[in-house]
matplotlib code that plots the C-alpha trace (Angstrom):
import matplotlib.pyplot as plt

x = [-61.3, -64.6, -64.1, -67.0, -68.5, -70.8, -73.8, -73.2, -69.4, -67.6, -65.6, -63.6, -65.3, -63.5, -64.3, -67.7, -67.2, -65.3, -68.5, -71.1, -68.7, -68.8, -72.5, -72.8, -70.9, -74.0, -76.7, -79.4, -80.3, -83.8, -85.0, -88.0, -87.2, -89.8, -87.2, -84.6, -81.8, -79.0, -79.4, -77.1, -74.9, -75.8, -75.0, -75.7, -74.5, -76.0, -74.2, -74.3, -71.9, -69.1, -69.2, -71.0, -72.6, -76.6, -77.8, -76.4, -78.5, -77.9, -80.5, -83.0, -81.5, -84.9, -87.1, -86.5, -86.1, -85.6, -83.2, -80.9, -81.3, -85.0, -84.2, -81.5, -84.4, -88.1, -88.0, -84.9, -85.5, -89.1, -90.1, -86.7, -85.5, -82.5, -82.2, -78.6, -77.2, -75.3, -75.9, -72.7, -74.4, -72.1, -74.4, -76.2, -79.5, -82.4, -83.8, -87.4, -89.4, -87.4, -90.0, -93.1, -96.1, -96.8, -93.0, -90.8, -87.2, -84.2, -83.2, -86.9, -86.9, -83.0, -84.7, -87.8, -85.8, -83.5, -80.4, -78.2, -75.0, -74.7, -71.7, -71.9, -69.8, -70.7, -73.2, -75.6, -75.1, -79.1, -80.9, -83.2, -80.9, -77.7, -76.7, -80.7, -80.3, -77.5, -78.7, -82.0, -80.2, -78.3, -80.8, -83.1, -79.7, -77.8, -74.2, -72.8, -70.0, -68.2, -65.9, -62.3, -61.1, -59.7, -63.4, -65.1, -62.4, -63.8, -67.9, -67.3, -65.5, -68.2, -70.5, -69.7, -72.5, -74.9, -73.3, -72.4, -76.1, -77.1, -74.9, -76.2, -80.0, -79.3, -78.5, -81.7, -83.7, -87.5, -89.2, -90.8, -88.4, -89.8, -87.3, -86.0, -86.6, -84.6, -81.3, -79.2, -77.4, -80.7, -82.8, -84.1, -82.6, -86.3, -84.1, -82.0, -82.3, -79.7, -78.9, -76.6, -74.8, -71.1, -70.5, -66.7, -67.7, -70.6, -67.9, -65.7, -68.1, -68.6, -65.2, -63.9, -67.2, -66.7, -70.3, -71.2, -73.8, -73.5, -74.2, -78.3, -79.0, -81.9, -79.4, -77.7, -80.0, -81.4, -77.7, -77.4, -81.3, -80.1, -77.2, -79.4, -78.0, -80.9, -84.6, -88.1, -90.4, -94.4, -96.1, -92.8, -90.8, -87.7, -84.7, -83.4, -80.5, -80.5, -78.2, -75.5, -75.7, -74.8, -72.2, -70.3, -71.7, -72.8, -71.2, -71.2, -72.2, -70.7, -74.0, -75.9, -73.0, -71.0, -68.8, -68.2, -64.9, -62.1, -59.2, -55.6, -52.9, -49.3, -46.4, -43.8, -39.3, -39.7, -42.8, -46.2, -48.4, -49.6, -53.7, -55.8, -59.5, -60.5, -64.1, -66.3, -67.6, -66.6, -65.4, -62.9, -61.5, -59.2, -57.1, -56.9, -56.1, -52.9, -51.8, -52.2, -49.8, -47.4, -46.7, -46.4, -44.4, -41.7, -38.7, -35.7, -32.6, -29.7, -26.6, -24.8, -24.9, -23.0, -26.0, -27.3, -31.1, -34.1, -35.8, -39.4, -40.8, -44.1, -46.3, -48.5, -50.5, -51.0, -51.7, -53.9, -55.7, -56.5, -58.0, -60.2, -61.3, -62.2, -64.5, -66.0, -66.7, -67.1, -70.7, -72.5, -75.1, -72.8, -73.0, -70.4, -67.4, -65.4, -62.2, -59.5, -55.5, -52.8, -49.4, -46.6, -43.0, -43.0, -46.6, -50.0, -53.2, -56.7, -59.7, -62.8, -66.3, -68.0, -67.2, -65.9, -68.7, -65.4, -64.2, -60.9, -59.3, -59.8, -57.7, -54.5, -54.5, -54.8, -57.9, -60.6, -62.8, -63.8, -67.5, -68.7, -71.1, -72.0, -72.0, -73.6, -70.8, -67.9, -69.4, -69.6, -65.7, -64.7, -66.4, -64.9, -61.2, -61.0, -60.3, -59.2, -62.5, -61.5, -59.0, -56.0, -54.8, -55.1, -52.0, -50.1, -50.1, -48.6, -45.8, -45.2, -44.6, -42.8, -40.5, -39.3, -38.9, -41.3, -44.1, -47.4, -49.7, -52.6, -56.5, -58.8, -61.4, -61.6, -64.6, -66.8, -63.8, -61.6, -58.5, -55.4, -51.6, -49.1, -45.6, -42.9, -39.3, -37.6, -34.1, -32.5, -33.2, -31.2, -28.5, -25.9, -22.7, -19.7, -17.6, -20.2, -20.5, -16.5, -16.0, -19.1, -17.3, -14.1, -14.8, -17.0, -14.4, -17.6, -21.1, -24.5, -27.2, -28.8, -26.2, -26.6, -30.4, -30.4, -27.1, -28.4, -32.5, -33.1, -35.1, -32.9, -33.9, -32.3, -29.1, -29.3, -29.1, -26.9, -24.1, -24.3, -23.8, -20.9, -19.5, -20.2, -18.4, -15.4, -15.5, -16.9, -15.9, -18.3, -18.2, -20.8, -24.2, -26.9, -28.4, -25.0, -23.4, -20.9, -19.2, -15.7, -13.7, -11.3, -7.8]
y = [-48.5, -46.1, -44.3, -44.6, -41.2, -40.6, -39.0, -36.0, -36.0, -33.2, -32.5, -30.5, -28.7, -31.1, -34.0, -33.1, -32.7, -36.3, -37.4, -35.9, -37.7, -41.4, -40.9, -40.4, -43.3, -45.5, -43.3, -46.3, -45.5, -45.6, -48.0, -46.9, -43.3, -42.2, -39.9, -41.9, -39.5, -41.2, -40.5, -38.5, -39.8, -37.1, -37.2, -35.0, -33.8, -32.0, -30.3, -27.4, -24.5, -25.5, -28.9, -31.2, -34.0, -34.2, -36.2, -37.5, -39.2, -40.4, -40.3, -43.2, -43.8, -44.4, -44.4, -45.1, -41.4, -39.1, -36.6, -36.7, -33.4, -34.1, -37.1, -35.9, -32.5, -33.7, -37.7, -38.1, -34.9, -33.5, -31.8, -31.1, -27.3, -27.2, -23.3, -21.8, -25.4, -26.0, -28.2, -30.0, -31.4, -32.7, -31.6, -28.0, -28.6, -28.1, -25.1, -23.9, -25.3, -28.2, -30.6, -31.6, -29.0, -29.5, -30.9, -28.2, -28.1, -28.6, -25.0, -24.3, -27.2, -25.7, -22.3, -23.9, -25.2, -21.7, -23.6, -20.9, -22.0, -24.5, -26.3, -27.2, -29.9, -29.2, -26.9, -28.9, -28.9, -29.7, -27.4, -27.3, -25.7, -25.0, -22.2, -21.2, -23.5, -21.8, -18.0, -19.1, -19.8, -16.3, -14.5, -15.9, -14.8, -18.2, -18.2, -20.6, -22.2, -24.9, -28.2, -28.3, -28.4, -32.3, -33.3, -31.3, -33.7, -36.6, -35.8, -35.1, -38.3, -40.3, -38.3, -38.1, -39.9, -37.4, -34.5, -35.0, -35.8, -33.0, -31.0, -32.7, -31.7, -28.0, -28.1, -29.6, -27.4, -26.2, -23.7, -22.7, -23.5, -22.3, -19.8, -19.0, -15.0, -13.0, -11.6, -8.9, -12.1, -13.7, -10.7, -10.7, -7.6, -5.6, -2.3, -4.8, -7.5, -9.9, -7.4, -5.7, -8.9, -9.0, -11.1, -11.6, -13.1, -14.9, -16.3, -16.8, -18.7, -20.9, -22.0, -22.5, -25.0, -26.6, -25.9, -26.9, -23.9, -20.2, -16.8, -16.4, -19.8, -21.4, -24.2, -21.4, -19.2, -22.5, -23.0, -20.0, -20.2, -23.5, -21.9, -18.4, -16.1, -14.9, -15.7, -14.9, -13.1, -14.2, -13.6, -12.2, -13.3, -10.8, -12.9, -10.8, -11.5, -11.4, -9.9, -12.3, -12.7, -9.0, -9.2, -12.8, -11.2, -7.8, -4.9, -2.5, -4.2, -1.7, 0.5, -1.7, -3.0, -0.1, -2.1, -4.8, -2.4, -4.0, -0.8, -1.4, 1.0, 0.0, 2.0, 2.5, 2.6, 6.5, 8.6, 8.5, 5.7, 3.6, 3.6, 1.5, 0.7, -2.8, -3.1, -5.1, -8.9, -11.0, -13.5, -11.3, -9.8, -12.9, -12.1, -8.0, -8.8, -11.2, -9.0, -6.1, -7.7, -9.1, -5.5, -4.4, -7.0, -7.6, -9.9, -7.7, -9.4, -9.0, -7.9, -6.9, -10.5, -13.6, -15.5, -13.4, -14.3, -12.9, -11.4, -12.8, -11.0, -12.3, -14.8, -13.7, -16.8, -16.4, -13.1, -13.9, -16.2, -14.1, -10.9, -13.9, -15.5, -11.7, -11.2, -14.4, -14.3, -10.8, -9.4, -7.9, -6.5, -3.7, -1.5, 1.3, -0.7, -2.2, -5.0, -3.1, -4.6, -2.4, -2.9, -1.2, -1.8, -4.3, -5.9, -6.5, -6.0, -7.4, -5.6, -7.8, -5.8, -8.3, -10.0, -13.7, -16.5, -18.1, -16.9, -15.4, -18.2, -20.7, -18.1, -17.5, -21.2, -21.7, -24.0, -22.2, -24.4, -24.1, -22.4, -19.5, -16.4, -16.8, -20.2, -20.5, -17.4, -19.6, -22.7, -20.6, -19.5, -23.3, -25.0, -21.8, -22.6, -19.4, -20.2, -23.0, -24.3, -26.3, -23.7, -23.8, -20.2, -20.7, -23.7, -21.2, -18.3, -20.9, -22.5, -18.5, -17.7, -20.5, -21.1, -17.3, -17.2, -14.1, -13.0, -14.9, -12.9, -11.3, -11.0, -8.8, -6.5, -2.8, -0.7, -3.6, -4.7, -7.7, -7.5, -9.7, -9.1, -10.6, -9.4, -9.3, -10.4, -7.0, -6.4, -6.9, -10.2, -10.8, -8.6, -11.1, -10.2, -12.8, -10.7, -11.3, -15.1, -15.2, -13.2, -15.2, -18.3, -17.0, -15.7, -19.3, -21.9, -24.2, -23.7, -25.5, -24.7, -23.7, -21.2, -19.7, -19.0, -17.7, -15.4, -13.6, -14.3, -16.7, -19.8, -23.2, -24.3, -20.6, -21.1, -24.8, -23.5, -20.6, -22.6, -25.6, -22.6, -21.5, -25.4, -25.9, -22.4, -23.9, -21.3, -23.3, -27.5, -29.3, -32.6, -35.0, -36.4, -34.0, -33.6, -32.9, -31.3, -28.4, -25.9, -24.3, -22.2, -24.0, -23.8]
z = [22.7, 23.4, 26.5, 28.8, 29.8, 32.7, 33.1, 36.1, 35.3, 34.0, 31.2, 28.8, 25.4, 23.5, 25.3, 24.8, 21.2, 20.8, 22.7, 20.2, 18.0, 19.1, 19.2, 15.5, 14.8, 16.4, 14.3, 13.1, 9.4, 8.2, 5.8, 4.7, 3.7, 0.6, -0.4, -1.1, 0.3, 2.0, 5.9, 7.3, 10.8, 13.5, 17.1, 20.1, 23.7, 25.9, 29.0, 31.4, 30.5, 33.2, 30.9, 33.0, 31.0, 31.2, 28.2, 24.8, 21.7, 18.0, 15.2, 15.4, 19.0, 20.1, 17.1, 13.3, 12.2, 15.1, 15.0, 17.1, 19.0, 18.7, 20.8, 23.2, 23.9, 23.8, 24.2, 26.7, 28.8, 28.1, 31.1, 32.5, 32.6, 29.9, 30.4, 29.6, 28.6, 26.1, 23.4, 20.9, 17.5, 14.7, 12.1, 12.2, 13.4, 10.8, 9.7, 10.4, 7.2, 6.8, 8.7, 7.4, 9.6, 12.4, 13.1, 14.3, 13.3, 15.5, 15.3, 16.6, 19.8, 20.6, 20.6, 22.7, 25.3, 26.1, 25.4, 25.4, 23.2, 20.5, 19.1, 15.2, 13.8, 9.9, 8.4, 6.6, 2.7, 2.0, 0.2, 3.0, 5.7, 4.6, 7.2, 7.5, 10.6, 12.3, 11.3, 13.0, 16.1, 16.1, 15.0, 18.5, 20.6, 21.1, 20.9, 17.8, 18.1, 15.8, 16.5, 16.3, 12.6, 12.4, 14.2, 11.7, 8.8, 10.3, 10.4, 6.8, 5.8, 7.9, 6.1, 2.4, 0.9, 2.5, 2.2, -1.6, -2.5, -0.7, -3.0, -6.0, -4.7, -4.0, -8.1, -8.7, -10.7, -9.4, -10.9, -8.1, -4.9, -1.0, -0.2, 2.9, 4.0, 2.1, 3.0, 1.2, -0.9, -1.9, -2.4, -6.1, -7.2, -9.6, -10.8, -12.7, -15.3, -17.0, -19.2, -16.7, -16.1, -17.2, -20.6, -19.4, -16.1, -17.2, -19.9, -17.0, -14.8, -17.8, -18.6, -15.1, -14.5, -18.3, -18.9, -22.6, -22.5, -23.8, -22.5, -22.3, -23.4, -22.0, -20.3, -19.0, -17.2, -15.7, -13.9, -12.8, -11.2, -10.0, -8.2, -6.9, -9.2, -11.0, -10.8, -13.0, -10.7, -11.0, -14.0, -16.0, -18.7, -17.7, -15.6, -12.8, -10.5, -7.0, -5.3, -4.9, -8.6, -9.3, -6.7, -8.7, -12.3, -12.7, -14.8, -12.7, -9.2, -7.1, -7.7, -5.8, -3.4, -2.7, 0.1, -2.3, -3.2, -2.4, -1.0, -1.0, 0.4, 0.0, 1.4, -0.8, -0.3, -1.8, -1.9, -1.5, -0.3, -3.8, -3.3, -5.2, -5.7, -7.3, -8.3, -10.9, -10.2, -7.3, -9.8, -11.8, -8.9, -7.7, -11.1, -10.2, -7.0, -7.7, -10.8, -8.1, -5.2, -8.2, -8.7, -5.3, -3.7, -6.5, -4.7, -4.5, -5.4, -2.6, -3.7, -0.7, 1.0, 0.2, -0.2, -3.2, -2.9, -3.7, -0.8, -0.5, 2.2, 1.8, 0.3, -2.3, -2.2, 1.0, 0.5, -1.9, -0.5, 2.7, 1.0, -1.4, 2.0, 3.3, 0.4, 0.4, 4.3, 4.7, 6.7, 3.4, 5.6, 6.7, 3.8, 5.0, 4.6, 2.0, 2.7, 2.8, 2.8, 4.3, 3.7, 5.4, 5.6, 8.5, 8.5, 6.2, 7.5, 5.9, 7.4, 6.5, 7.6, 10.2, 13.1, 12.4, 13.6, 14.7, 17.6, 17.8, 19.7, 17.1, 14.9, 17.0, 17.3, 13.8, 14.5, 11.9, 10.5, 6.8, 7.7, 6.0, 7.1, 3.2, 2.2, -0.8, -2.1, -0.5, -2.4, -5.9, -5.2, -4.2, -6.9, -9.7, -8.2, -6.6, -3.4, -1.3, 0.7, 3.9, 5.5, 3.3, 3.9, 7.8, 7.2, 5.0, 7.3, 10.1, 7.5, 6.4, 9.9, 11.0, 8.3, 8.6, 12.2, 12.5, 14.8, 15.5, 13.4, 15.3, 15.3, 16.6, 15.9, 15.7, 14.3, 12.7, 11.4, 11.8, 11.2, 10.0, 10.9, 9.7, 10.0, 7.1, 6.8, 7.6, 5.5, 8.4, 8.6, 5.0, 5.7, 6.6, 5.1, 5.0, 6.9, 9.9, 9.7, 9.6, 12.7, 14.2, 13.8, 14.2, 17.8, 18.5, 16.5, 15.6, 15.2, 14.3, 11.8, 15.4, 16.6, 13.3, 13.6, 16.9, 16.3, 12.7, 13.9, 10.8, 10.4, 10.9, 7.7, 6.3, 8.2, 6.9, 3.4, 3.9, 5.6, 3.3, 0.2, 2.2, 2.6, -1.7, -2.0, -0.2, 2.8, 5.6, 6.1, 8.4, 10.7, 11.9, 10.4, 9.5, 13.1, 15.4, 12.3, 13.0, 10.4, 10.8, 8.9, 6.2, 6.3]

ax = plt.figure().add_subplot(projection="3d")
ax.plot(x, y, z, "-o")
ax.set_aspect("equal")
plt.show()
């Protein structure tokens, strides 16, 4: 059953959002669309910024057509002062350019009315927005913020049509596309040429997409203008990349992009800190990086222990996955820094260049949305296999931690940078000699997998294992089901 909200009443952020969200489930459809793109389900909220509600609205709500934020600020509240509200939208409101003149955008009636904070649900895949909306917004001062992660699931299941045609459209190729302003990414790039594009990640691009084209084919070079990665300026004949296209592609992109480096320091058992540089294209990085951390974080084998495991004291795919997601949503803009990954004996830390346009509580509550500073960049590395698009590495981290019993890890920012900890299974977690579970249960008669975890700081499902190995071994018996089981020492 649909809760009933009520004008004047107040409520939670989330409620808010769940509201925005009921809204777009009523969104009208128009029939008579010329374009013949599907219509996208959009609803809107507004509120004050202590969460009382003042207006909400769905496209068409009051006319075939209408957005819905277009609704919810000129037709339901025109004339009414909406300074320093706040404003939920489960789709990012259009970008300047996206409405036919003299119709402003949403971004541009948002910015109008001094709204002074807006809640996305989903950045807008069309061609026609696609993050311009949202940068808009930032760049005029307003605070962006997104919906939980399982709200933003559910726009994009009600929303699959639209969003997938909109994917289908930004592929689309024109010759001669209106660009939005330029920004460090899609800057054409005039000192260079195709020429100082790498063959082995151009090949590479090719065979993780199963293109049926070759390197400098005509079919070819009109992908990769379809995707932004290189463009023919005005009466020329010479392809050029821009810049995100030297970052993915180029030989030597690092002349151009000195922070695109990617800086690893690893402590080492004995000796010397092991420092190392990766460069080269975006794309062939993801393969140095994971032979690098396969070399640096061999499993030792345990010898002293009864259990005789392999001591894994950290996930490289997780690891992995992390220092990917730093390049792909790094801030390029800032030019002095490169991602670095730190690794010393009892922690790793990932320092990505930029603040994160999700706010640090949606991190230590393992709520980050899959929304990108870069989006076309995270599309490129989705779409290539690279990396894991709707916030894959977030759910790792929390298994990692919880299945090894260790630390929350922590976020914050220091110097332009954000950084990543996460703490490591310390030796001393592994050191669990047989002696020392004998004279444990020797001094407590019985104990559960429980008792085990807490006594020798292990996971339950660890002590689980290790007591069962000791039970198959013949040391330990056991009574009881599963749940209540207790192990004792045979006789």
């Amino acid at each position: 059953m649909t809760r009933k909200y009520i004008i004047g009443s107040k409520y939670t952020v989330r409620e808010l959002m769940e509201l925005a969200i009921e809204e777009m489930y009523q969104s009208i459809p128009d029939p008579n669309r010329n374009d013949n793109k599907p219509n996208p389900k959009v609803g809107a909220v507004i509120a004050t910024q202590d969460g009382i509600l003042i207006s909400t609205s769905h496209r068409g709500e009051l006319r075939i057509g209408d957005h819905a934020e277009f609704t919810a600020i000129e037709r339901k509240n025109r004339g009414m002062k909406l300074d320093g509200n706040v404003i939920y939208a489960t789709l990012e409101p259009c970008a300047p350019g996206a409405r036919n003149h003299p119709k402003l955008s949403c971004s541009e009636r948002v910015v109008n009315a001094r709204i002074s904070k807006v809640f996305i649900g989903h950045i807008d895949p069309d061609p026609s927005v696609s993050g311009q909306g949202r940068d808009f917004l930032t760049s005029n001062d307003i605070d962006v913020d997104y919906f939980d992660r399982d709200l933003i699931d559910v726009i994009y299941k009600e929303n699959r049509i639209f969003f997938d045609d909109a994917v289908i459209r930004s592929h689309e190729f024109n010759s001669n596309p209106i660009l939005p302003k330029p920004t460090i990414l899609t800057q054409g790039l005039t000192s260079f040429d195709i020429k100082d594009l790498s063959e082995e990640a151009q090949q590479d691009l090719i065979d993780r997409l199963n293109l049926n084209s070759k390197i400098a084919s005509e079919g070819f070079i009109k992908y990769l203008t379809q995707l932004g990665l290189v463009f023919k300026p005005e009466n020329s004949n010479t392809v050029r990349p821009t810049g995100m296209g030297l970052l993915l592609l180029g030989r030597h992109p690092q002349l151009e992009f000195e922070q695109s480096r990617i800086k690893f320091t690893i402590e080492q058992s004995i000796g010397d800190a092991k420092i190392k540089d990766i460069e080269g294209p975006l794309l062939l990085m993801p393969e140095k990086i994971e032979n690098l951390l396969n070399l640096s974080f061999l499993p030792e084998i345990n010898r002293e222990t009864f259990h005789r495991e392999e001591i894994v004291d950290i996930s490289i795919k997780l690891l992995r996955e992390l220092v990917i997601n730093a390049i792909v949503h790094r801030d390029y803009l800032i030019k002095d820094k490169q991602v670095r990954v730190v690794a010393h004996k009892d922690r790793i830390e990932i320092w990505s260049p930029g603040a994160p346009i999700i706010s640090l509580d949606k991190f230590r509550k393992f709520n980050v949305p899959s929304i990108s500073r870069n989006p076309k960049l995270a599309y490129i590395f989705f779409k290539t296999g690279l990396v894991e698009e709707r916030g894959i590495g977030m759910k790792e981290l929390k298994a990692f931690k919880d299945n090894n019993s260790l630390p929350n890890p922590t976020f914050r920012m220091e110097n332009d940078y954000f950084i990543i900890t996460i703490f490591r299974k310390t030796d001393t977690q592994d050191e669990i000699s047989l002696d020392m579970v004998i004279n444990y249960i020797n001094e407590m008669n019985k104990i559960s997998s429980g008792d085990y975890a807490a006594r020798f700081k292990v996971s339950t499902k660890t002590a689980f294992r290790h007591l069962n190995k000791l039970y198959d071994s013949g040391t330990l018996d056991r009574e009881g089901e599963k749940k209540g089981r207790k192990y004792f020492l045979k006789e």
